[in-house]
N, C-alpha and C positions, 0 to 999 in steps of 0.2 A: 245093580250096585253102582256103575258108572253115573245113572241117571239120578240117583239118590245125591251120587257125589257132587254132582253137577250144581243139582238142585242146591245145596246147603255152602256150596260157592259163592251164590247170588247173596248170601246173608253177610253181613259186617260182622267179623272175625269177634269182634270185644264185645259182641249181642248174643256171643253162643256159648260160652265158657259156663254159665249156673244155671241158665233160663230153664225152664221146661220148656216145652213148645209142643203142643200141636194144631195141624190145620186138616181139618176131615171134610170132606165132601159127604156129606149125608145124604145124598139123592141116589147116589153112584153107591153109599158104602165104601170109599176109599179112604185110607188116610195118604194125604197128599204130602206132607210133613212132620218128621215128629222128631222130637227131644226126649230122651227122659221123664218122657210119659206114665213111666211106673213110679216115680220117685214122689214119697209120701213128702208132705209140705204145709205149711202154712199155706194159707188162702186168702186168709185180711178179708175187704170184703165183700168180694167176690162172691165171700157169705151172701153176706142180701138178697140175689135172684135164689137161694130155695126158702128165705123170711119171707118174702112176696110170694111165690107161691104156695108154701103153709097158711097163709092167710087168709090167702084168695080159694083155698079147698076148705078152710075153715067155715068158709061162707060168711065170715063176718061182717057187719056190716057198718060198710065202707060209710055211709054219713054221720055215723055215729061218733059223738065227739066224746074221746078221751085227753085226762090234763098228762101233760108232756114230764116223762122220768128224766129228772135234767141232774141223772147220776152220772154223766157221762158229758162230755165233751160236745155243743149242740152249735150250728148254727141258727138254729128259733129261739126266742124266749119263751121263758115260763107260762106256756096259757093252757085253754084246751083247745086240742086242733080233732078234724074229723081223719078216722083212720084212712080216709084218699090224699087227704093233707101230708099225712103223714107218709102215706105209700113215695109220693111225689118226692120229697125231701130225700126220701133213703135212696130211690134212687138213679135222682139226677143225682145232688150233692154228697150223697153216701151217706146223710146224717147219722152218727148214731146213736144220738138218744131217740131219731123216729122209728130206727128199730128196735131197741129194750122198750120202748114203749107200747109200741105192735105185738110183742112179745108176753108182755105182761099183763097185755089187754086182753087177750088171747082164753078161751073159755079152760078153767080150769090154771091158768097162769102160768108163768115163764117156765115150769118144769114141765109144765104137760107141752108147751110148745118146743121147747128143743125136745122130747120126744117125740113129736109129732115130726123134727126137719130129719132125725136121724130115721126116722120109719119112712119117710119118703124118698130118704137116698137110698134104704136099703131099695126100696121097690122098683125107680129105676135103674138098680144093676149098679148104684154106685156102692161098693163091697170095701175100698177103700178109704172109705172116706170116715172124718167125725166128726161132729155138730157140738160144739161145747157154749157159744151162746149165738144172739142174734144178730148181731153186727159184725163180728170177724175179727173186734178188738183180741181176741183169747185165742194166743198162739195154739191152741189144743183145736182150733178150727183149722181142722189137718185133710188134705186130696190128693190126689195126682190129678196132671192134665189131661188124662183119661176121662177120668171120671168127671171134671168140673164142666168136660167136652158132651158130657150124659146130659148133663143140667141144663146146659147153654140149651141143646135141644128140645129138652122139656119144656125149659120156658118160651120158647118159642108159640108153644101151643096157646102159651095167656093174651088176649088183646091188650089187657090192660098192663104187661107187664112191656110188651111190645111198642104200645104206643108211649110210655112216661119213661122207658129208660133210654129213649133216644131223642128224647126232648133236649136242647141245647139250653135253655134258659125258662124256668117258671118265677110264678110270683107268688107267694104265700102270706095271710095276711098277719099279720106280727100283733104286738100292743098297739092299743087304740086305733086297730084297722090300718096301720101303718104298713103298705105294701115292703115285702122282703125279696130282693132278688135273688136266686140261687141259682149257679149256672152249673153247665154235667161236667162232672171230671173228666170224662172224655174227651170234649169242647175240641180240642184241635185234632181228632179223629176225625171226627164225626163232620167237621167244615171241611173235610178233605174228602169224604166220600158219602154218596148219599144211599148207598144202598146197606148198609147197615139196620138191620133188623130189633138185635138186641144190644144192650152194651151192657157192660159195668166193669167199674175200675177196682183195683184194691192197695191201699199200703200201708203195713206193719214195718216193725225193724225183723222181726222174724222173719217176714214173709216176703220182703222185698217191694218190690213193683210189682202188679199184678194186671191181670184184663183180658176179660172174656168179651167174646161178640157171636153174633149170629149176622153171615152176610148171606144175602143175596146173588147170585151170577148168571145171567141169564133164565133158564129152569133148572138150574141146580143152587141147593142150599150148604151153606159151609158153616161150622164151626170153628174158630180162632181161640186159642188161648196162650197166655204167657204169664207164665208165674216164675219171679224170684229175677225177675230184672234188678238191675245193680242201682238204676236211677232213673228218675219220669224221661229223661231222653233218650238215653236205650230202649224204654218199652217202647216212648211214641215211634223211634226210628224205625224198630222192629214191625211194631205190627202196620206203619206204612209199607214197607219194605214188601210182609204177606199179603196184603192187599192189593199192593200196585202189579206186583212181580210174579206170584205164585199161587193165585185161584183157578188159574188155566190149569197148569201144570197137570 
């Protein structure tokens, strides 16, 4: 108990009051920090790594170009992009019309694919969780840090989810081949440490600040989550803080 106390010392006092938190060593089977890991939550979109991997179990195919559901709030313009285009956008940028898009692209369409994310959380053991669309706009996309802790490991196992959610900056090509910059929400993580495996950000007004990771530490692998931070500087402080301070631990 002291060592728990100890531990959760090292955190800034105004970063612990709603957060969930936890940090699990998955090599070891440890949880090395936790929060409020049971508390059901908004997720924002956080969503996106189980849209990526629905997709990518869907087997569908990635050069295949669909035109863009611009129902929703986009950094792209209206064109068609190929669903790896799209993979890319959701999630360095979070887009989310590239994930209603991926969604509705999806064999059988956007209903069969949110049943397809909520039958994938059931099968990795995430029992709390629910899936209401693809992006994580829909406060009804509900976790705990448990379970978004299931996911983060899951997708670990995707190269392709691996290698484009920790990309800092892509280029996508827009109207008239006009290159589009899109940099990661995570951006000032991810320049701070390079062993970062998975990433992804999330923020709703329901759901706060959000962000998942998958780190590296030597031969051990960790999961990171924090959901329902108060504001983008609490979560960055915090999950610096997990990083610099308490992967050892």
């Amino acid at each position: 108990m002291l060592k728990w106390f100890l531990v959760l010392l090292l955190l800034p006092i105004n970063v612990l009051a709603n957060e969930s938190i936890i940090l699990y060593n998955r090599t070891q089977d440890k949880v090395v920090l936790s929060k409020n890991t049971e508390a059901v939550r908004p997720i924002a979109s956080v969503t996106k790594l189980m849209t990526a991997m629905v997709i990518l179990d869907g087997s569908q195919q990635l050069d295949e170009k669909v035109k863009l559901q611009n129902k929703v709030k986009s950094n792209l313009p209206t064109k068609e992009y190929t669903r790896a285009e799209l993979l890319n956008a959701m999630l360095v940028r979070s887009d989310n019309a590239a994930a209603e898009t991926l969604a509705s692209s999806y064999a059988g369409g956007r209903e069969a694919f949110i049943t397809a994310m909520n039958q994938k959380a059931r099968s990795i053991g995430m029992y709390n969780t629910s899936f209401d669309d693809a992006s994580g706009l829909s406060r009804n996309n509900t976790s705990t840090a448990e379970d978004v802790s299931r996911m983060l490991i899951e997708s670990f196992g995707y190269a392709i989810i691996r290698d484009i959610s920790v990309k800092k900056q892509i280029i996508v090509d827009g109207n008239k081949n006009k290159g589009i910059s899109l940099s990661n929400t995570n951006t000032p993580i991810l320049s701070l440490f390079d062993n970062i495996e998975v990433s992804k950000t999330g923020y709703t007004t329901p759901a706060g600040f959000c962000l998942g990771m998958v780190v590296q530490k030597g031969a051990d692998l960790f999961s990171v989550v924090i959901l329902g931070s108060n504001n983008k500087q609490s979560r960055h402080n915090l999950a610096k803080n997990l990083l610099a301070n308490h992967l050892e631990q």
